[in-house]
C-alpha positions, 0 to 999 in steps of 0.5 A: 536652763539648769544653769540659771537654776544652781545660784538659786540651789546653792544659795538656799542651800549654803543658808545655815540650818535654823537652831532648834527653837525650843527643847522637846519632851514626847509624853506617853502614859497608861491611864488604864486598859485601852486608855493612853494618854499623849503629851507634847512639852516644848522649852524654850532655847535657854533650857538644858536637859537635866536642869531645873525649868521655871514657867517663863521656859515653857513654850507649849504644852498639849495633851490628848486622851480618851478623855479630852485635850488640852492645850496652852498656852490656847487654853491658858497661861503658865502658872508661877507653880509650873517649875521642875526638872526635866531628866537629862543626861542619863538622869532618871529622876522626873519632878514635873510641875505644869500648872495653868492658870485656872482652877485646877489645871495641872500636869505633873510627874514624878519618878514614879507617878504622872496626872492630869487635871484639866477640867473634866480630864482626870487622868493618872498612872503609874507607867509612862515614858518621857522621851527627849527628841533629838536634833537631826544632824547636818550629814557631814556629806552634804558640804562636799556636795555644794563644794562640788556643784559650786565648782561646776557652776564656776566652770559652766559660766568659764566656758560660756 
């Protein structure tokens, strides 16, 4: 039985991780006393922490507060306005424009400052944290493991 099932194992396994998709910034921000506001900022695969970004790279943006949510592009597409530069590589400078299309939808940072505006969402403050996620490396046991049981299975079907 266990025989029939390693082609199986060893073929999904030797499939090569998908690349990340999109860069992502976690967004976390003190909108006042007991009021934080979360965002979630995603590029796309052509974007590089520490450049300057154009609408066409966002892929998604969603923002959540004591005051509301807000979410696009299901709540509207990226304006032409929305351009900036995320901080990367130890860059502590943030100039984010996030405009949606619509009167008044904005989200913006700046080094010292954030806001949020989305119809009655009217959110800002002084304090936040922009975090870059990071990928999850390959452990670099892992192809050791799938030489060893391609070895194992050579030997089952040599002695079957």
């Amino acid at each position: 039985m266990w025989r029939a099932l390693i082609p199986a194992i060893l073929a999904s396994a030797l499939v090569a991780p998908a690349a990340q998709a999109v860069v992502i910034y976690d967004f976390v921000g003190d909108c006042g006393t007991g009021c934080e506001a979360i965002a979630e900022i995603q590029l796309d695969d052509t974007y590089v922490p520490g450049a300057a970004y154009t609408a066409g790279q966002l892929v998604s943006f969603t923002y959540n507060s004591p005051s509301g949510s807000f979410g696009a592009p299901a709540n509207g597409e990226f304006d032409s306005g929305s351009t900036g530069t995320f901080p990367g590589n130890g860059m502590t400078t943030i100039n984010v424009n996030i405009d949606i299309v619509g009167a008044g939808n904005i989200f913006a940072l700046s080094s010292a400052s954030w806001l949020a505006v989305f119809g009655s969402i009217n959110d800002s403050g002084d304090a936040f944290t922009l975090t870059l996620r990071e990928e999850i490396p390959l452990p670099a046991s892992l192809p050791l493991i799938l030489a060893g049981l391609g070895i194992l299975y050579g030997l089952s079907l040599r002695r079957a």
